[in-house]
PDB file of N, CA, C and O in Angstrom:
ATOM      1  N   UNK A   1      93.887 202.359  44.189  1.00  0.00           N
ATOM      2  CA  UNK A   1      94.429 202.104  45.511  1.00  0.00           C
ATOM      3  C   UNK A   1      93.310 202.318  46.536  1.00  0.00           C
ATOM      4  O   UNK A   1      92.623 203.325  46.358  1.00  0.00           O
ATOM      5  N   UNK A   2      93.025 201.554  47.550  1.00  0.00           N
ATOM      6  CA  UNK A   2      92.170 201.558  48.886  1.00  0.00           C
ATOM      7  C   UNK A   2      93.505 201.787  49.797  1.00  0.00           C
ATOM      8  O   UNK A   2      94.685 201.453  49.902  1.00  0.00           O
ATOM      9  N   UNK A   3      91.879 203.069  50.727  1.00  0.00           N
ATOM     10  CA  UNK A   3      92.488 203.260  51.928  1.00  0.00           C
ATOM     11  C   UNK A   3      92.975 201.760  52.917  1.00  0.00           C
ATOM     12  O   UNK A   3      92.317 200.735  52.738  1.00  0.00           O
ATOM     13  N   UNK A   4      93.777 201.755  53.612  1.00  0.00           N
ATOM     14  CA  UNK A   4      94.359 200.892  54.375  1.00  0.00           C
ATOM     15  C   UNK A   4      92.968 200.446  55.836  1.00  0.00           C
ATOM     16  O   UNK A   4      92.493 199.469  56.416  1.00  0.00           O
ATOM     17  N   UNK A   5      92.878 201.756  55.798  1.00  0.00           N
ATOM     18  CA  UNK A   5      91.991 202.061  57.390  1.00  0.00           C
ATOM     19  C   UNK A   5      90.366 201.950  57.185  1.00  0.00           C
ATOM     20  O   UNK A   5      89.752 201.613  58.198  1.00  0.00           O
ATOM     21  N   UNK A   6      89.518 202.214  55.887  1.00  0.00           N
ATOM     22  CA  UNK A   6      88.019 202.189  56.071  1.00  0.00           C
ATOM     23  C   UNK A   6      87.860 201.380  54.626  1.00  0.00           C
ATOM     24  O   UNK A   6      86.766 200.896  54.336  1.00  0.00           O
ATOM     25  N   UNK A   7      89.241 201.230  53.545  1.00  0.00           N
ATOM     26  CA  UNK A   7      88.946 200.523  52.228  1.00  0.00           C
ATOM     27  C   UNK A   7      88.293 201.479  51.185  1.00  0.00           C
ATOM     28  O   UNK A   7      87.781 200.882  50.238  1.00  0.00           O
ATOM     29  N   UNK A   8      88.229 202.460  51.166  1.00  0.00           N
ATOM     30  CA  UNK A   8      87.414 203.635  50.510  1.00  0.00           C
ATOM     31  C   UNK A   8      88.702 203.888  49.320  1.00  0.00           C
ATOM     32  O   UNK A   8      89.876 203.688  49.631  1.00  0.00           O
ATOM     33  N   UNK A   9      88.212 204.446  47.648  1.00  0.00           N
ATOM     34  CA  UNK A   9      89.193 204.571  47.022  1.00  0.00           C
ATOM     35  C   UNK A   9      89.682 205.675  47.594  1.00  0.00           C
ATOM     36  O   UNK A   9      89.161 206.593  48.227  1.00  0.00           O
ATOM     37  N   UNK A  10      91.179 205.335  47.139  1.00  0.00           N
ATOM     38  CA  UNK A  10      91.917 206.816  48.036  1.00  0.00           C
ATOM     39  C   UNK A  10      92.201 207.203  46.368  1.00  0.00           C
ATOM     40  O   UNK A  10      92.773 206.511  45.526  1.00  0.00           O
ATOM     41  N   UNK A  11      91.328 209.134  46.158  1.00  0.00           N
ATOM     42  CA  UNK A  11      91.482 209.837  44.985  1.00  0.00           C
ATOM     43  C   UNK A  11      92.183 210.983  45.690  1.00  0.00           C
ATOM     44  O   UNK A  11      92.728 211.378  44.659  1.00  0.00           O
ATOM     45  N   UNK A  12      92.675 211.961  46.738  1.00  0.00           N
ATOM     46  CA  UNK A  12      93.016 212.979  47.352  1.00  0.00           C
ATOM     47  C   UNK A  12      94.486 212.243  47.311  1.00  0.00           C
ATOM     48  O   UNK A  12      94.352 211.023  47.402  1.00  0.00           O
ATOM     49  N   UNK A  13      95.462 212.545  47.231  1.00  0.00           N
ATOM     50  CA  UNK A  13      96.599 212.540  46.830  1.00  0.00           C
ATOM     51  C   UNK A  13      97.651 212.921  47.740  1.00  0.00           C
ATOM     52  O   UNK A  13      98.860 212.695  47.804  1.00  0.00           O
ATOM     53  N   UNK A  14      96.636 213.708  48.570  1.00  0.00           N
ATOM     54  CA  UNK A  14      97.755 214.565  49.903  1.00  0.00           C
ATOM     55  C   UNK A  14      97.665 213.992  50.920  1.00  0.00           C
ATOM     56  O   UNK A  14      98.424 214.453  51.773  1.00  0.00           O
ATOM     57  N   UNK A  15      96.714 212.679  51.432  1.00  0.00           N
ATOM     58  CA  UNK A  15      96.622 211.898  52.456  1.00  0.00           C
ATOM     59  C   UNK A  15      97.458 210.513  52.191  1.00  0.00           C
ATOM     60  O   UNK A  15      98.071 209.974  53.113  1.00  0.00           O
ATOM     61  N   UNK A  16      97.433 209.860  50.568  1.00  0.00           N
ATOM     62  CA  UNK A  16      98.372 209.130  50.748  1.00  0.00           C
ATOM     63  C   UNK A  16      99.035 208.140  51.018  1.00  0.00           C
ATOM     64  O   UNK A  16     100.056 208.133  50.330  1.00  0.00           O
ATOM     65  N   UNK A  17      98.947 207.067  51.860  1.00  0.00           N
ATOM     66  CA  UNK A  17      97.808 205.555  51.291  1.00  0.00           C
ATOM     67  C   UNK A  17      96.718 206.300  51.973  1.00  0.00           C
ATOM     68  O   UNK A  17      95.804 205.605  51.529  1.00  0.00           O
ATOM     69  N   UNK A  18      96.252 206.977  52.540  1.00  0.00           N
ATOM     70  CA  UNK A  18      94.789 206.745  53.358  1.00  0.00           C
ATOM     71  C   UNK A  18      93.994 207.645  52.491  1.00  0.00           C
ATOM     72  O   UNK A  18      94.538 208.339  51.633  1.00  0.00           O
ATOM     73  N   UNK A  19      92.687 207.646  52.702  1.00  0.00           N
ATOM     74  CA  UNK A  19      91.789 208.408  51.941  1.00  0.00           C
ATOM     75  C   UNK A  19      91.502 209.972  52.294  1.00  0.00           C
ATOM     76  O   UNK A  19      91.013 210.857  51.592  1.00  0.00           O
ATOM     77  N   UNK A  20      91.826 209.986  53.200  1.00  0.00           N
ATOM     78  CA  UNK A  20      91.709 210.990  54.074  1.00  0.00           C
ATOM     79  C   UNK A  20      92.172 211.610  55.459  1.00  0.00           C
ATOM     80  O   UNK A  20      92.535 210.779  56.290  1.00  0.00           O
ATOM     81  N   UNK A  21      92.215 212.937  55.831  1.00  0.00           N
ATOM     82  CA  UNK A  21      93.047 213.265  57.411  1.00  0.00           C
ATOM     83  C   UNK A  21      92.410 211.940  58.407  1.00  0.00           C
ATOM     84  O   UNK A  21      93.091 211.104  59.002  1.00  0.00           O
ATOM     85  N   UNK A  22      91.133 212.025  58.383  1.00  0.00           N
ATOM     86  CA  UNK A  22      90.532 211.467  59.490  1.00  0.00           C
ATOM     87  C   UNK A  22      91.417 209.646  59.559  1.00  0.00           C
ATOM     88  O   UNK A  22      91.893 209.057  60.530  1.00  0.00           O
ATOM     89  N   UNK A  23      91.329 209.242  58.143  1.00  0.00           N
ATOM     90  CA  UNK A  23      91.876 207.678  58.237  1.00  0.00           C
ATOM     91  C   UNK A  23      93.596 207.781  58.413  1.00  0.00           C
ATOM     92  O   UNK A  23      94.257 206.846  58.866  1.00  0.00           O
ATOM     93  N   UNK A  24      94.112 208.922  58.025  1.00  0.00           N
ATOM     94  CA  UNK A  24      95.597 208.897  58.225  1.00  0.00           C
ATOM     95  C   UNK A  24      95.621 209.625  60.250  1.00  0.00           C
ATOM     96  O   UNK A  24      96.514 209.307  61.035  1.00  0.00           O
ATOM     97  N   UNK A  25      94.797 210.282  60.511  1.00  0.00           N
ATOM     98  CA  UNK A  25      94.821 210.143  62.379  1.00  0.00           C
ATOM     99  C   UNK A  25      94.669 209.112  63.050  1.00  0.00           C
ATOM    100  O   UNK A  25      95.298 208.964  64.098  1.00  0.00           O
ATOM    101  N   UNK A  26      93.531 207.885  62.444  1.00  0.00           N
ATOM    102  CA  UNK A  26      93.327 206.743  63.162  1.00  0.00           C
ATOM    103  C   UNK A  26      94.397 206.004  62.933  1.00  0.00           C
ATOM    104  O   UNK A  26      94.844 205.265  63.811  1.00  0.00           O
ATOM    105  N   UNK A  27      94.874 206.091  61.886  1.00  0.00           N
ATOM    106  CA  UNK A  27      96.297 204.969  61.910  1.00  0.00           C
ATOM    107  C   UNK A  27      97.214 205.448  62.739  1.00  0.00           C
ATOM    108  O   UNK A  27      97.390 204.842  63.796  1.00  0.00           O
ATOM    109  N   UNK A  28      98.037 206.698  62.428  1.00  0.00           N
ATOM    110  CA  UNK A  28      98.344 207.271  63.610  1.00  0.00           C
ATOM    111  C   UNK A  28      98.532 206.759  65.010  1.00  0.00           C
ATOM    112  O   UNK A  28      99.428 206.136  65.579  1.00  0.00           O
ATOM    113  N   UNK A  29      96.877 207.450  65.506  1.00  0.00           N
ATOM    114  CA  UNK A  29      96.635 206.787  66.932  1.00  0.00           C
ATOM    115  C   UNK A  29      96.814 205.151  67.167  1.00  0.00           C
ATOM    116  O   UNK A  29      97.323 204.682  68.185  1.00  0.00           O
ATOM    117  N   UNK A  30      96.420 204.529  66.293  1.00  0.00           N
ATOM    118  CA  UNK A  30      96.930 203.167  66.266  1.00  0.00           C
ATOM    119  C   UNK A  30      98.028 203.135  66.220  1.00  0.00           C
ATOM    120  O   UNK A  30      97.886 201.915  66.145  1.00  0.00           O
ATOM    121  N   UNK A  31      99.162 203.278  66.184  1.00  0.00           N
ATOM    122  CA  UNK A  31     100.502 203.645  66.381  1.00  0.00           C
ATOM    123  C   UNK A  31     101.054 203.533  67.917  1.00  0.00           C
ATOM    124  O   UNK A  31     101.627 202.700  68.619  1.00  0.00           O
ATOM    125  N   UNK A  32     100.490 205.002  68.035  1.00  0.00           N
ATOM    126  CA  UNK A  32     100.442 205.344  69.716  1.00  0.00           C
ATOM    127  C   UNK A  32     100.134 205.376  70.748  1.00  0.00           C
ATOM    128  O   UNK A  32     100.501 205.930  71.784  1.00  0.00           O
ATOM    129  N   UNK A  33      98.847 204.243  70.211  1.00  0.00           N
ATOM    130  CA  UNK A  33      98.084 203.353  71.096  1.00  0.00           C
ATOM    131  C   UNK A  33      98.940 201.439  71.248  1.00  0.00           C
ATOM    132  O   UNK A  33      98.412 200.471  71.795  1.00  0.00           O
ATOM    133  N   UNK A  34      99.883 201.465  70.778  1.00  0.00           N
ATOM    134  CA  UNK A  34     100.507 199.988  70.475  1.00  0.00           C
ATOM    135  C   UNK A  34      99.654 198.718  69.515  1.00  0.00           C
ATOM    136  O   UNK A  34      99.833 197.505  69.628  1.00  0.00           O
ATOM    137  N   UNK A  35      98.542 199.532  68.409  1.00  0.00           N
ATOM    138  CA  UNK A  35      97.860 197.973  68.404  1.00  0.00           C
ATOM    139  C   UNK A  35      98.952 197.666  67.113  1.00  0.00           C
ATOM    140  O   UNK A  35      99.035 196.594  66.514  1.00  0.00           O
ATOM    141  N   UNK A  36      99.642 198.710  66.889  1.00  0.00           N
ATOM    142  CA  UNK A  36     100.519 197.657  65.597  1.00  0.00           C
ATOM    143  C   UNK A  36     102.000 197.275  66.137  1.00  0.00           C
ATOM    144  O   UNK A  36     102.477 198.383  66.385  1.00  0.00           O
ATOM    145  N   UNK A  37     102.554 196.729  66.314  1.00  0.00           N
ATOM    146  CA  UNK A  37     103.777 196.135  66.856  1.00  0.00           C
ATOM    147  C   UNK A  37     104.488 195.401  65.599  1.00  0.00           C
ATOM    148  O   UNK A  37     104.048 194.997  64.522  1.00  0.00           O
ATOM    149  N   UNK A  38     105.862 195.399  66.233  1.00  0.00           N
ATOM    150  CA  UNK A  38     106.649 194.396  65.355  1.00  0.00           C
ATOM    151  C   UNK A  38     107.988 194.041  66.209  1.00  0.00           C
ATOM    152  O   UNK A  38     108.186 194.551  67.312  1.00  0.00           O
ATOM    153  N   UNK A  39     108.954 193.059  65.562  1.00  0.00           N
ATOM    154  CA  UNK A  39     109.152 192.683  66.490  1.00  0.00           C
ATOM    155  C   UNK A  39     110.590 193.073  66.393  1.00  0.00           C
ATOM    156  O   UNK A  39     111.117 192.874  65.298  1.00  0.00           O
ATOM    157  N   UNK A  40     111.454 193.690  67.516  1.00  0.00           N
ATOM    158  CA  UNK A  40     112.650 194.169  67.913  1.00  0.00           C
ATOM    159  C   UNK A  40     113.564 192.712  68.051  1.00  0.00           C
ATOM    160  O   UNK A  40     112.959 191.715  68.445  1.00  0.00           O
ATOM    161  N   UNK A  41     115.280 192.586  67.666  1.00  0.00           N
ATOM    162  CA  UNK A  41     115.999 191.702  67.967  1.00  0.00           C
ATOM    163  C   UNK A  41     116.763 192.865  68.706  1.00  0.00           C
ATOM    164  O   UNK A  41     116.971 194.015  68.321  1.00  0.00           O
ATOM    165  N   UNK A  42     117.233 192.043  70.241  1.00  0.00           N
ATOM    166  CA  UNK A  42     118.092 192.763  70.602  1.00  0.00           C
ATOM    167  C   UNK A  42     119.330 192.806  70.758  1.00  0.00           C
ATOM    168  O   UNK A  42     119.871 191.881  71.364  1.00  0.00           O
ATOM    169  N   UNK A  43     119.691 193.314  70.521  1.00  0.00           N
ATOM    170  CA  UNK A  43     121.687 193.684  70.017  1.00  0.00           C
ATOM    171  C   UNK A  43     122.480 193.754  71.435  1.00  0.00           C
ATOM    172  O   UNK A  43     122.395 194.475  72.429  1.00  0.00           O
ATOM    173  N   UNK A  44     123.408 192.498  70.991  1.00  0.00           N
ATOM    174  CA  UNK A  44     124.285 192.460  71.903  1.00  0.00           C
ATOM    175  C   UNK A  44     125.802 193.100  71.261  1.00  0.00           C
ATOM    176  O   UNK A  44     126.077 193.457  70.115  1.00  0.00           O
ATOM    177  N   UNK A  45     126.876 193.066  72.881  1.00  0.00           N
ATOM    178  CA  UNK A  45     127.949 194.133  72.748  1.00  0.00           C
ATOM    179  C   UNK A  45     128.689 194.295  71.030  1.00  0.00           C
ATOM    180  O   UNK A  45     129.108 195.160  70.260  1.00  0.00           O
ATOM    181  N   UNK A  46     128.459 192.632  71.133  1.00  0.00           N
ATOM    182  CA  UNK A  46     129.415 192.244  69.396  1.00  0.00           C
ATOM    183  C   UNK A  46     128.906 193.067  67.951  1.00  0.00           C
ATOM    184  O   UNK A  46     129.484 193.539  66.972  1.00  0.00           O
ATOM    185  N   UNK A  47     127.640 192.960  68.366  1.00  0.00           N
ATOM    186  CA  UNK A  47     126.239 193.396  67.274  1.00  0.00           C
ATOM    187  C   UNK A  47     127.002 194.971  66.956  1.00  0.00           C
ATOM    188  O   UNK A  47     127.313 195.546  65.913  1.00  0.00           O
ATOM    189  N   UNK A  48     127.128 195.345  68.516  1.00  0.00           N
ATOM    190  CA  UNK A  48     127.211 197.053  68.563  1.00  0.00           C
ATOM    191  C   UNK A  48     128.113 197.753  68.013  1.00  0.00           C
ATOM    192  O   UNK A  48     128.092 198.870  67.495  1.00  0.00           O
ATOM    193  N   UNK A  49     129.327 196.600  68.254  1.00  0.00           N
ATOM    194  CA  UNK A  49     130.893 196.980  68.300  1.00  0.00           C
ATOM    195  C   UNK A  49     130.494 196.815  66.456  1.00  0.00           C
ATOM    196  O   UNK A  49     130.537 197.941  65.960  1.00  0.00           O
ATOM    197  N   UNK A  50     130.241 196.043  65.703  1.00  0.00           N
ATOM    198  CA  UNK A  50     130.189 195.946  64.404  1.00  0.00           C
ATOM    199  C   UNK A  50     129.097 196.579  63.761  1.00  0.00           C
ATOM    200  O   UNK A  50     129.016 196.366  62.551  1.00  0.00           O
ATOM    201  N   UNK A  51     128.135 197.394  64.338  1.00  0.00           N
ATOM    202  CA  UNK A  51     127.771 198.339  63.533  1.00  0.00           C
ATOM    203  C   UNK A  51     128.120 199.781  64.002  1.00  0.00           C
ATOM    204  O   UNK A  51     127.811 200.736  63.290  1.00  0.00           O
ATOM    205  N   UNK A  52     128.674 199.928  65.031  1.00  0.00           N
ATOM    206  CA  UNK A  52     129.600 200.893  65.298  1.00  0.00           C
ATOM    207  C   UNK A  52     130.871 201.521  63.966  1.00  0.00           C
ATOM    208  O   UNK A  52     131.115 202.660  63.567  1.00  0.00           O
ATOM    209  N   UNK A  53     131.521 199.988  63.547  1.00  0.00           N
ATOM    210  CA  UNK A  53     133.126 200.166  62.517  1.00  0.00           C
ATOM    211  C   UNK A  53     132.061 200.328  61.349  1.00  0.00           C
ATOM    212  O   UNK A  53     132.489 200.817  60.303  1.00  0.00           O
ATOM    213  N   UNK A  54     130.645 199.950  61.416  1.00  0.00           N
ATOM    214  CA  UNK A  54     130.349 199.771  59.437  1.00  0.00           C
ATOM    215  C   UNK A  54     129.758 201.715  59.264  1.00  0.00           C
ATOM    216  O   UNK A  54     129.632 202.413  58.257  1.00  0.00           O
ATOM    217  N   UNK A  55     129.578 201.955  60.412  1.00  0.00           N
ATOM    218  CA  UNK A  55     129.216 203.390  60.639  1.00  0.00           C
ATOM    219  C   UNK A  55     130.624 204.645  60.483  1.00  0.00           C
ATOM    220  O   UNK A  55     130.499 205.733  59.921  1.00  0.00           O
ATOM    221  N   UNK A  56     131.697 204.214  61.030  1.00  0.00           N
ATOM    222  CA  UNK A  56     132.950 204.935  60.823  1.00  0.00           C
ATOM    223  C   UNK A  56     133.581 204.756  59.658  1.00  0.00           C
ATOM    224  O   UNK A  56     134.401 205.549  59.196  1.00  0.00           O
ATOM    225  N   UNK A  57     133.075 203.263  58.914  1.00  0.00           N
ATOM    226  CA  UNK A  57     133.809 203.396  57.509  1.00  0.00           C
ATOM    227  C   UNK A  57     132.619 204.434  56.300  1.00  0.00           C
ATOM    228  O   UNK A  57     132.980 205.014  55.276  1.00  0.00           O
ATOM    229  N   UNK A  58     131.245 204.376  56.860  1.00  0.00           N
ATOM    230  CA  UNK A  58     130.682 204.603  55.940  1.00  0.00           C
ATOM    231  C   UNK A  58     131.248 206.453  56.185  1.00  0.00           C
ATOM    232  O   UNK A  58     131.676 207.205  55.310  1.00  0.00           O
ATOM    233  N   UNK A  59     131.052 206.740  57.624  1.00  0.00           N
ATOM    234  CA  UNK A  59     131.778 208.659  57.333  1.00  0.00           C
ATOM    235  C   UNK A  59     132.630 208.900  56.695  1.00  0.00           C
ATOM    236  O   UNK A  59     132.648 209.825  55.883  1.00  0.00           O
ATOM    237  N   UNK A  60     134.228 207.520  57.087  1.00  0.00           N
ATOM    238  CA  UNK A  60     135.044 208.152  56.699  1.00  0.00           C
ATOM    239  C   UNK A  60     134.892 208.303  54.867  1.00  0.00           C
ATOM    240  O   UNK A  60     135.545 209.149  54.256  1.00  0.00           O
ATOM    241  N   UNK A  61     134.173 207.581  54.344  1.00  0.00           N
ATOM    242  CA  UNK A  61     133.697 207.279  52.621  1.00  0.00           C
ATOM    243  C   UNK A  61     133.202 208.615  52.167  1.00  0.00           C
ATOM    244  O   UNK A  61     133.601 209.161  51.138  1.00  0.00           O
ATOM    245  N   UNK A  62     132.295 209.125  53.000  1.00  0.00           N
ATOM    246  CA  UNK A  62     131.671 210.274  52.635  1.00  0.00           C
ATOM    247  C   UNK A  62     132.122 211.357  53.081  1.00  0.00           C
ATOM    248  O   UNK A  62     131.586 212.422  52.774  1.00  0.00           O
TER     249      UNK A  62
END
């Protein structure tokens, strides 16, 4: 497996895809800097009202 962030084999196990703290902070900050995005649909009242009931059947189940 290669790191995502510099391509280096990732052998440390505790970082995880990345190779390391330093490449799992830059992704991170890339995060919370906006350069990775995706894209939101936004939910109207109907959307709400029906995942609202699929949410009360799933409590009352459990």
């Amino acid at each position: 497996m290669r790191c995502p962030i510099c391509g280096k084999d990732v052998s440390d196990m505790k970082y995880r895809p990345f190779c390391s703290k330093r490449c799992a902070d830059i992704d991170l900050g890339n995060w919370f800097n906006g350069k990775y995005k995706f894209e939101a649909t936004e939910l109207d009242d109907e959307d709400l009202a029906e995942l609202e009931k699929i949410g009360r059947q799933e409590a009352e189940e459990n």
